[in-house]
N, C-alpha and C positions, 0 to 999 in steps of 0.2 A: 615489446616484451615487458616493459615496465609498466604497460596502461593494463597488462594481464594480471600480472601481478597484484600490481596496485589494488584491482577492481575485486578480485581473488580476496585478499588479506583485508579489505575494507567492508566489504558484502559478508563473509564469514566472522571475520574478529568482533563486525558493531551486533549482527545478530547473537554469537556466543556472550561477549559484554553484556549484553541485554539481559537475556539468558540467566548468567553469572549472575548478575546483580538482582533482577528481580527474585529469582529461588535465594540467591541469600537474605534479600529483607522478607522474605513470604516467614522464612527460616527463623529467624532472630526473632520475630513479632508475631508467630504462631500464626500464620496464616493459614483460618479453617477451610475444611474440604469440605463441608457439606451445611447448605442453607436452608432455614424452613420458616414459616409464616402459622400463626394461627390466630386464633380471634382471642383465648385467654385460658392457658394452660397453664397448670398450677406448678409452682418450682418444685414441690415432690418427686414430679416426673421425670425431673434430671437425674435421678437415681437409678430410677429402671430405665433411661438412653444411655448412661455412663455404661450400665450393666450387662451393654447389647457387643457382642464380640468383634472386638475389631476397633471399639471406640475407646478412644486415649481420653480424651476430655469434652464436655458439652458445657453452653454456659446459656442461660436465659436471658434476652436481653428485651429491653421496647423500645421502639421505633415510633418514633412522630414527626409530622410534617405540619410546619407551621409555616405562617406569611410572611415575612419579611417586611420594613419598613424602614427601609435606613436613608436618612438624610439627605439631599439631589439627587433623588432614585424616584423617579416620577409611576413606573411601572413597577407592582409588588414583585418581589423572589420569593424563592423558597429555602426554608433552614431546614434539612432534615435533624432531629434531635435524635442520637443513639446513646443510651447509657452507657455509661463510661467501663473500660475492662477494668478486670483488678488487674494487679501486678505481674501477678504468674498463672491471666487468662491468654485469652483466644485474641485476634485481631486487636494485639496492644500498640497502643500510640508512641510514635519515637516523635519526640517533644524537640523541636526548633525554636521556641524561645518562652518563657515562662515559668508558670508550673504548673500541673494538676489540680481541677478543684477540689474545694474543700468536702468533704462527703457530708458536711454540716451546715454546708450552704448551698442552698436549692439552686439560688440563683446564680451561679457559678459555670460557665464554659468553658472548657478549649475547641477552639474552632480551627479548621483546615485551613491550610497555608494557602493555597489557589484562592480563598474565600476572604482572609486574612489579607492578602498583598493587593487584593482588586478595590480593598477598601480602606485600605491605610491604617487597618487597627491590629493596636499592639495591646499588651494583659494593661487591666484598669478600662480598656473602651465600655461602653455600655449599646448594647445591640436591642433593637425593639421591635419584641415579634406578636402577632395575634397568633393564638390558637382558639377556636369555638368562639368568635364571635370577642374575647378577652384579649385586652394587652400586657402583656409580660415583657420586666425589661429584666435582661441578663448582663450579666460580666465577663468580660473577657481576661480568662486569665493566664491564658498561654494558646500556641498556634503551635500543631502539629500535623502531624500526617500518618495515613494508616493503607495497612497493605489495601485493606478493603476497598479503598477510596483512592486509587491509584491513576486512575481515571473515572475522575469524578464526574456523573453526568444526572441530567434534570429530570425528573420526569417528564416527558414525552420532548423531551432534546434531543438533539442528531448530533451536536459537537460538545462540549464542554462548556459553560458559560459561567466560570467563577463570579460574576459580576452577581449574577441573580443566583445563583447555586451555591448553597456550602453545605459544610457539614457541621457539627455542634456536638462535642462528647457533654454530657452533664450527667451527675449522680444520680444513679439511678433510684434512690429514694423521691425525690425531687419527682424525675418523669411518672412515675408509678402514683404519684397522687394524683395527676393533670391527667392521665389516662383511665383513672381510677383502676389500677393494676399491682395493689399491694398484695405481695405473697404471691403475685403470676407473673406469667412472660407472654410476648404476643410475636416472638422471635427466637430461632434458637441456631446457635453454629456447634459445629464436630467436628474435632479434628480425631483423624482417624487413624492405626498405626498402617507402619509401612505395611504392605502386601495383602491389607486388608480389600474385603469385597464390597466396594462402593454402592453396585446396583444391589445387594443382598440388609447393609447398614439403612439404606434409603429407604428400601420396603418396611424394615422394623421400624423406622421412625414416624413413617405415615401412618403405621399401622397405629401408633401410639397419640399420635398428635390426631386423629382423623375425629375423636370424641372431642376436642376443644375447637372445632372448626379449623385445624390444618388444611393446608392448598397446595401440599405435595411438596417435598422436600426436591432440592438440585444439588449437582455437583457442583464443584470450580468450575469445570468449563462453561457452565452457564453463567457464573457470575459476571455480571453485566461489564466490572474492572476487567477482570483477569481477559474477556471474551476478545475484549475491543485491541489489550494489550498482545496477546499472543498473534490476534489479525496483521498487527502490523509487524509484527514479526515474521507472517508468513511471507509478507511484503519484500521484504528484506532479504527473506530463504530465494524468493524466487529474483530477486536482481541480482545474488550470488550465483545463480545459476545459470542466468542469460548470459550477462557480459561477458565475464574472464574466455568463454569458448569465442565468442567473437574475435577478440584480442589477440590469442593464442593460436587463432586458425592464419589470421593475418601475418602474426609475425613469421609463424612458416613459410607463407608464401612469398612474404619478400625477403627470409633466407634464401628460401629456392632461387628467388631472383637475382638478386644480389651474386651470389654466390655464383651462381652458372656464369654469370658475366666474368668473374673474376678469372673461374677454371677456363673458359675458353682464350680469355687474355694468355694465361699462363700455359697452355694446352702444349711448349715445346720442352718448356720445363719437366713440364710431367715425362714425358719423354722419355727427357734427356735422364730422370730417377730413374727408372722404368728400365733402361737400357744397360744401367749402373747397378741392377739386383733387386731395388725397390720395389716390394710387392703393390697389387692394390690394396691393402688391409696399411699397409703403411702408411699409401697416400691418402684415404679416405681418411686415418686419425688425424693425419694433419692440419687438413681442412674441419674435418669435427672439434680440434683443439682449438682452433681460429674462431670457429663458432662460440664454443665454449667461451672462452676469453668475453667475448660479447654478451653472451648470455648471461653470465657472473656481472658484467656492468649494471644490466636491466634490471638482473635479480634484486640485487642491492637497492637499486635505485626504488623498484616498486615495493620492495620491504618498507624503506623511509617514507614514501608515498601514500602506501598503504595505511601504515601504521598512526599517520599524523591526520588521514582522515576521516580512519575508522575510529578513533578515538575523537575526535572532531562530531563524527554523524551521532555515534554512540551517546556523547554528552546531550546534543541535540533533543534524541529520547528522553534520557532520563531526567532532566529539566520538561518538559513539556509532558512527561509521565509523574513528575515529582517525587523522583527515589531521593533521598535522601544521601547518596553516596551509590560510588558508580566503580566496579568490580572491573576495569579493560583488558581483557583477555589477549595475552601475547604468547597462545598457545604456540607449541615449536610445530606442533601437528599441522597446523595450518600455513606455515612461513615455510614449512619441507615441501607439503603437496602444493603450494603455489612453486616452488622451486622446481621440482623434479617434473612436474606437467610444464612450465614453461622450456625447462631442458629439453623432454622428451619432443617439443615442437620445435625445437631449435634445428635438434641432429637430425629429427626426420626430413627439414628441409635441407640440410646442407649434405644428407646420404643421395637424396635425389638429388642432387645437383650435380653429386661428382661420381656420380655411379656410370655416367655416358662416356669418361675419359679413362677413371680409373682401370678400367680392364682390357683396354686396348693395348693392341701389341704399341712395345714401342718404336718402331718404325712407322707407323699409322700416326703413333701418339705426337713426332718430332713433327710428320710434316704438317704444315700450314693448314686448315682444314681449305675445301673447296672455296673458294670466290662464291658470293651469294648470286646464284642463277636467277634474278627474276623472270615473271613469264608472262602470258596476258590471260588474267582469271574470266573463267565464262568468255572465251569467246572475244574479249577484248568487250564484255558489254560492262566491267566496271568504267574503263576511259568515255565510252562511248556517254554513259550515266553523268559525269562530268562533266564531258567538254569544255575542261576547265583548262586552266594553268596547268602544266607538268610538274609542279610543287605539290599541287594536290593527287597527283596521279605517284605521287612519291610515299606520300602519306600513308595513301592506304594500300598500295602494295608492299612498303614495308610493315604495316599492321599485319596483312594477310600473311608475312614470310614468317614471320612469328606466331602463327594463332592462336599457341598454348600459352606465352609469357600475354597475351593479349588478351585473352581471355580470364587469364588471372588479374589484371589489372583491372579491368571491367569488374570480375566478385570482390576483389578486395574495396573498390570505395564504394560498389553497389552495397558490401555492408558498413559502412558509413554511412547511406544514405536509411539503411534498414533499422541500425541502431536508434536513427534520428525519428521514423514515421512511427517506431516500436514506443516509443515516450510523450512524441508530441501527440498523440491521439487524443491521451489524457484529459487535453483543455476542453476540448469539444465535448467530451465524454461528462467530465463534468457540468458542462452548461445544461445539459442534456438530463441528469437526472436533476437538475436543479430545478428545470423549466417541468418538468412530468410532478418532483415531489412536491414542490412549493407553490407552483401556480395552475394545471390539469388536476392533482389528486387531492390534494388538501388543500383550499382554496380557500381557508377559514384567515380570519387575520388575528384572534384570539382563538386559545380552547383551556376551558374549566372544568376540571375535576373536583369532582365534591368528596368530602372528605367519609362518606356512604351512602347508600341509596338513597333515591328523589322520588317523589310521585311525578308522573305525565305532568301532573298540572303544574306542578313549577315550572316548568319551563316557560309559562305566563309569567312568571317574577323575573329570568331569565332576561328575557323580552322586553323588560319593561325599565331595565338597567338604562342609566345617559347614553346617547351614543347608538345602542345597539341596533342595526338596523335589519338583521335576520339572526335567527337563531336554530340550531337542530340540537335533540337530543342525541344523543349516542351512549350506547351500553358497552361496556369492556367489561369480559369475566375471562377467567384466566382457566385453560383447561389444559390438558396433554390430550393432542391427535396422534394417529398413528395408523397404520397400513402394514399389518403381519406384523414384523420382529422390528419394525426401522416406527420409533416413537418420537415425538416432539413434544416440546410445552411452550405454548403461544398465548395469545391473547385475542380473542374472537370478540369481534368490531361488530355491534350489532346497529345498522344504522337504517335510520328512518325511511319509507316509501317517499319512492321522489328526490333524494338526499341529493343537496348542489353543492353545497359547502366539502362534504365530503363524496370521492366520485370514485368510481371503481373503470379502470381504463381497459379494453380490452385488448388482446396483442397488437391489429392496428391501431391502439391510440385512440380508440373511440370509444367511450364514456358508454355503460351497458348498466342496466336496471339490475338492484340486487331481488335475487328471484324471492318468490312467499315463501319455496321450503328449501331444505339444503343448502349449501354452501359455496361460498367461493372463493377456492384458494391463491393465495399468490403462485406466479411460476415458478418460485424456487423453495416453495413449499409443496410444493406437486412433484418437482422434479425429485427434491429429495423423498418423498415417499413413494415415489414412483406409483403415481395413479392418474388417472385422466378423468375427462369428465364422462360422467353417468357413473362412475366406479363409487363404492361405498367405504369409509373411511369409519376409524372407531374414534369414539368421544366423549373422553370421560373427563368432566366436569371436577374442579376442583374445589367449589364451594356448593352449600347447600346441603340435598343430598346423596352429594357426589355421583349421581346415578352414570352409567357408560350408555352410551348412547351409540348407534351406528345409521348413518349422517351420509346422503347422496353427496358427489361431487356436481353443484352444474355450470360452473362456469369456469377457467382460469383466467386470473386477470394479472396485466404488466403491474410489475415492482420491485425495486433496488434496494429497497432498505429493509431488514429484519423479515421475517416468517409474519406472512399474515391469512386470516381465516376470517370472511365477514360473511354475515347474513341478515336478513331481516330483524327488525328492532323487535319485532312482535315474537318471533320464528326463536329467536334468542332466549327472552323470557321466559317461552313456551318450555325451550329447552331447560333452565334451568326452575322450571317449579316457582316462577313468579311472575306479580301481576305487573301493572303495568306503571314500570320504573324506567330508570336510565341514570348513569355513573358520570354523565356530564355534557357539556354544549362546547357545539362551534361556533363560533359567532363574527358576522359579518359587522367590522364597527368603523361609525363617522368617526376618519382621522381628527376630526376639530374638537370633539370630546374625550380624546381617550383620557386625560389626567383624570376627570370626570367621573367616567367609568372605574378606573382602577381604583381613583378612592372607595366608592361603593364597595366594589368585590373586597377590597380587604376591609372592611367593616360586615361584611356578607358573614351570617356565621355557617357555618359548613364546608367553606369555600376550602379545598384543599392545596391546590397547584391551577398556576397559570402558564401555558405556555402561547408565547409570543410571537407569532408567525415572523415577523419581520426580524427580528432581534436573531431566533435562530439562522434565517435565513443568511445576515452579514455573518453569523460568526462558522456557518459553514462553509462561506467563501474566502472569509480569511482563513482558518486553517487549510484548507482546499488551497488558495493561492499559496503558502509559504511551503506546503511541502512538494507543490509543482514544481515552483522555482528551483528550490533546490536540488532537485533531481534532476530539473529539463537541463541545468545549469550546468551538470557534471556531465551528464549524458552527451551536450553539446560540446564541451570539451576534448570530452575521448574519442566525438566519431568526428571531428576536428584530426585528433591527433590522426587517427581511423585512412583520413582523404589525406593530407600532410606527406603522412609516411607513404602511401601507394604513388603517387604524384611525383613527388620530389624523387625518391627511387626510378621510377619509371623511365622521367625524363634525363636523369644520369645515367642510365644504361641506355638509353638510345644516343645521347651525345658521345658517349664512348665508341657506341659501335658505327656511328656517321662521322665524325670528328674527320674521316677524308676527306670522304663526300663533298660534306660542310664546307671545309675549309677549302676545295676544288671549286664550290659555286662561289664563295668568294674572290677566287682569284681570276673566274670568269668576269665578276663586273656585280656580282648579288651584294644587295645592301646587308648591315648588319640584320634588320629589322624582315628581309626579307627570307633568310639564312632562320631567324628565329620562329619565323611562321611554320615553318617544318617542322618543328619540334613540339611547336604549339598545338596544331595541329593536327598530331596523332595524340598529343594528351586530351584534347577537345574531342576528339573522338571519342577515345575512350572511357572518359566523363562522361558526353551524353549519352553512352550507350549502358552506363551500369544507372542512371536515374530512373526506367522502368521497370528492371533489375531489382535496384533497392526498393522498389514503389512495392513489389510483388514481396519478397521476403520481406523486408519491413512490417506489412500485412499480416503475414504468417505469425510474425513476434509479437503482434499485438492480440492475435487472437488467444496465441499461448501466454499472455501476459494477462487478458479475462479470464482464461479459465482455471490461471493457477493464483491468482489474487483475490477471486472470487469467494466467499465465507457466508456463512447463515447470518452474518451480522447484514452483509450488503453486499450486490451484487453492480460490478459496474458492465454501464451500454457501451458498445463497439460504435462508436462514432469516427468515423474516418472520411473528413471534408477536402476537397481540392487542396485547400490552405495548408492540411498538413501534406500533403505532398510538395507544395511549393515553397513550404518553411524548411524542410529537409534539405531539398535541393540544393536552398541558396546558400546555406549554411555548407553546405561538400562545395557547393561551386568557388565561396569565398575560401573554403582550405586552399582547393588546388590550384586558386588563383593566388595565393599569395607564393605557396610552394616552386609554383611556375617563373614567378618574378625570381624569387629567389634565386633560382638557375639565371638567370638571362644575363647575369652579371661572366659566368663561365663563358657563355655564348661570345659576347663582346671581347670577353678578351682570348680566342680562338688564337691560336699562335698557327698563322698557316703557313711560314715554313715550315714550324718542325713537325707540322701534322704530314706533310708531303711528305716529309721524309722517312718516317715510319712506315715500315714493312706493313705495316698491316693497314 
């Protein structure tokens, strides 16, 4: 009852906290609702966006992406530079140590705290970055953090890499010379009032931005922070919803359990009330109030439990999300419906339990219930099956004399073994997209993006870099696909005939040519638009000029991470009205050169971002390993407690009701050890008989664990190995072995006079 509890107010309180904390800092720091991009739109135009109904504030900002160069950092980062807000803008900085630069000093930053602590610099450091080919050294004058940048990530990163990643506020006077963008913006945010109409605000700003080369405005939910932050919050929505029902199903059951043993002990007593006036509605509170009493324990206990971990996981987040201060929700709402769901599983097992004695006459009720009749099942073909020892013909005919209380003991740790195969899948799962994204689909060990268009022919200069021993061009333009009323906005991969570096995987796993015309979607870009291949998609282009386009489907291809759309490099160009370019290479490079290499690129002028196949790759494995652990960690815990509680129960209601028996084959000449094998016995049964039990539901849980963890950011594969069945296993086999020891000390000290001498 308290692992329901617990799992209940932990799964609910860390996602509401979250919740809580993130809206209030979105809140405090004006976090905009709406994002847009253009090439150089004059600040007049914030007048007629402010103008457009529904908008609270819009502010003009510019964006740039410089190289990085900092001191034993052998491979370049990247600094994104965003002009800094005013006071009482849009997406303002809550400042952790410093202060704001100067608006009179160019060379003046506050940089991100994730960016800040990975490099040891405090206000006075001096940071040195190339932009076009020129080095620019800045200041560092204070380290903060912004709703924006909540989860900070790289251009073309999978995890967070504060190391090579940061962010850089500086005066926007300052950026607007180095961009040449005096009296423009080449970025705009809106915050919008409440109730307003998001998709109606959107259309009026593209409509405005569309003459300075805008590329279609997005809401929050696309913003790449908030997407990734709310993902794992769904995370979170769906283990509050698995668990505690597991828990809550259990603890009824071994009410039921529990509890029938006791009323049958007492079965004269009852009676003897019963004979005395005492209705059933009498005896049944009784027993409900017994329950109760216990239930009031658990409650309590999983409130404490609850509470100390949900604020524990909660913290967890917002440290590794970087909020600034963490809002732990000790809603009552949540600590009642954990209470009153755990009650209502309390009585329902303890009303079946006593509903068999409660309405019996009481003459029925006083006498003794019948002697347990054994008989010979099938024919006598279970002894026959045996031809074992009469210990073992003991075993399983008292299993079979029970086969309701037996078959509960069976689902109860079979879900201990299901909670275990539900979590541990995980690992495999991840190997699994690790081995398809980082070594089948991108098989680049660098990729550079240039800071704008290339001709074909440079990728001869590309080529020609220390180190590099293959190179491909690749095209990325950024459009919105769509099919009827269900739209998207992606970024379409236009990559070379022949492409090895980058490989497009078919559902079986086998590498498929990206066709001359048409397109090939990811499967969870297909799925959400619901279209297949040969079907026609619409595709409107969001640079150039903007033309819509409708676009065959011919292939779908496997992929786990983000919405993708790729086609031919040429097929691309074609599409958007140019000749022949491309937005950057992947490149195959001798490990013996890379320093080599890197110094060049960041002396390269154009060079915009590098990412680093390997680099990403560790740091996907280390956040991937610390949030398994800590999950597989507590999951292993509870279906622990899960096998524990089913076992130890179990084998206390069979010692009660042999405790004759038992103590009769002792007095025959049975060893202790031999007396204990009975016992053993049918809990071994019962073990092995809910492991393919658990093997099966378990299964179930993991597939409902893909489908409701599943997001446009990433989808994960159902990988389910022998290993995770036989990691579950040991782990129930180890509870009920320890449960079982436990007992064996009762065993030993069996008092068999006084068991003889008990009527029953």
């Amino acid at each position: 009852m308290a692992a329901g509890v617990a799992t209940l107010v932990l799964g609910v309180g860390a996602v509401s906290s979250l919740e809580r904390t993130r809206d209030a800092f979105y809140e405090a720091n004006r976090f905009a609702d709406i994002f847009a991009n253009a090439t150089r739109a004059p600040r007049s135009l914030l007048e007629r966006i402010e103008d457009i109904p529904g908008v609270l504030d819009a502010e003009g900002r510019i964006l740039r992406i410089a190289i990085l160069d900092m001191p034993g950092m052998a491979e370049p980062g990247s600094l994104l530079l965003v002009s800094t807000p005013s006071d009482d803008g849009l997406n303002r900085l809550h400042l952790r140590l410093g202060r704001m630069p100067d608006p009179n000093r160019l060379n003046e930053v506050v940089v991100s705290q994730g960016f800040a602590e990975a490099h040891g610099l405090v206000p006075g450091d001096k940071v040195r970055t190339l932009m076009d080919g020129r080095t620019r050294e800045i200041t560092v004058t204070g380290v903060a953090i912004s709703p924006e940048f909540i989860y900070a990530l790289g251009p073309g990163d999978m995890m967070p890499d504060p190391r090579r990643f940061g962010i850089a506020w500086i005066p926007g006077e300052g950026l607007a010379a180095v961009r040449d963008l005096e009296g423009a913006f080449d970025n705009l945010i809106v915050k919008l009032a409440t109730g307003a109409s998001e998709a109606r605000v959107i259309a009026e700003v593209d409509a405005l931005l569309e003459p300075y080369g805008g590329t279609g405005a997005t809401g929050r939910k696309e913003q790449i922070s908030h997407a990734f932050l709310d993902a794992e919050l769904q995370q979170l929505r769906g283990m509050a919803r698995v668990l505690p029902p597991i828990f809550l199903l259990v603890s009824a059951l071994l009410v039921n359990m529990t509890l029938g043993r006791l009323v049958a002990l007492e079965r004269e007593q009852i009676g003897l009330l019963k004979a005395l006036g005492y209705g059933p509605g009498a005896i049944v509170r009784h027993y409900v109030g017994f329950v109760l009493a216990i239930a009031a324990f658990g409650i309590a206990a999983g409130w404490a439990a609850g509470a100390w971990m949900g604020a524990g996981l909660a913290g967890m987040y917002a440290r590794f999300f970087d909020f600034p201060f963490l809002l732990f929700s000790r809603s009552p709402d949540t600590y009642a419906i954990a209470a009153l769901v755990t009650t209502a599983a309390a009585v329902l097992g303890a009303v079946n339990a006593v509903r068999t004695v409660a309405w019996l006459p009481p003459a029925v009720a006083m006498a003794p219930p019948a002697p347990v009749r054994y008989r010979r099942f099938w024919g006598g073909a279970v002894e026959q099956l045996l031809q074992a020892r009469q210990t073992s013909v003991m075993v399983v005919r008292h299993l079979l004399r029970w086969p309701l209380r037996t078959l509960g003991g069976v689902f109860g740790i079979s879900l201990a073994v299901a909670a275990l195969v539900g979590s541990l899948w995980s690992f495999g799962s991840g190997e699994r997209m690790i081995d398809l994204s980082f070594f089948r689909m991108d098989r680049q060990d660098v990729s550079v993006v240039f800071s704008g268009l290339a001709p074909m022919a440079a990728i001869h200069e590309v080529r020609r870099l220390p180190g590099v021993l293959r190179a491909e061009p690749l095209r990325v333009a950024d459009a919105r696909i769509g099919s009827g009323h269900v739209t998207r906005r992606i970024a379409i991969l236009g990559l070379p005939e022949g492409s090895d570096l980058s490989r497009l995987l078919a559902a079986d796993e086998r590498p498929m040519e990206v066709p001359e015309q048409g397109l090939v979607l990811s499967e969870a870009l297909a799925d959400i638009l619901g279209v297949g291949i040969g079907d026609q998609v619409t595709l409107e282009l969001l640079k150039g000029d903007r033309r819509t386009l409708s676009v065959p489907v011919r292939e779908i291809s496997l992929g786990y991470l983000g919405l993708s759309a790729s086609g031919r490099l040429e097929t691309v160009n074609r599409m958007l009205g140019e000749g022949s370019v491309f937005t950057g290479a992947r490149i195959a490079l001798d490990p013996s050169q890379e320093d080599a290499f890197y110094a060049d690129v960041r002396e390269t002028p154009g060079s915009g971002f590098l990412t680093i196949q390997s680099l990403s790759l560790r740091k996907f494995r280390e956040t991937l390993a610390q949030n398994q652990t800590i999950m597989i960690s507590v999951l292993a815990v509870l279906a622990g407690i899960i096998a524990f509680g089913v076992v130890y129960n179990f084998i206390r209601i069979s010692l009660s009701e042999q405790g004759r028996e038992l103590a009769s084959l002792r007095v025959l000449g049975f060893t202790r050890s031999e007396v204990a094998a009975i016992l053993y016995g049918e809990i071994a049964v019962v073990t092995l008989l809910a492991q393919p039990l658990g093997w099966l539901v378990g299964t179930g849980f993991a597939v409902a664990v893909v489908r409701g963890f599943g997001s446009e950011l990433y989808r994960i594969p159902l990988v389910i190995g022998p290993e995770v069945y036989a990691r579950a296993s040991l782990i129930v086999l180890g509870a009920a072995l320890a449960s079982a020891l436990l007992v064996r000390g009762r065993i030993a000290r069996l008092d068999m006079i006084e068991v003889l001498k008990t009527r029953e």
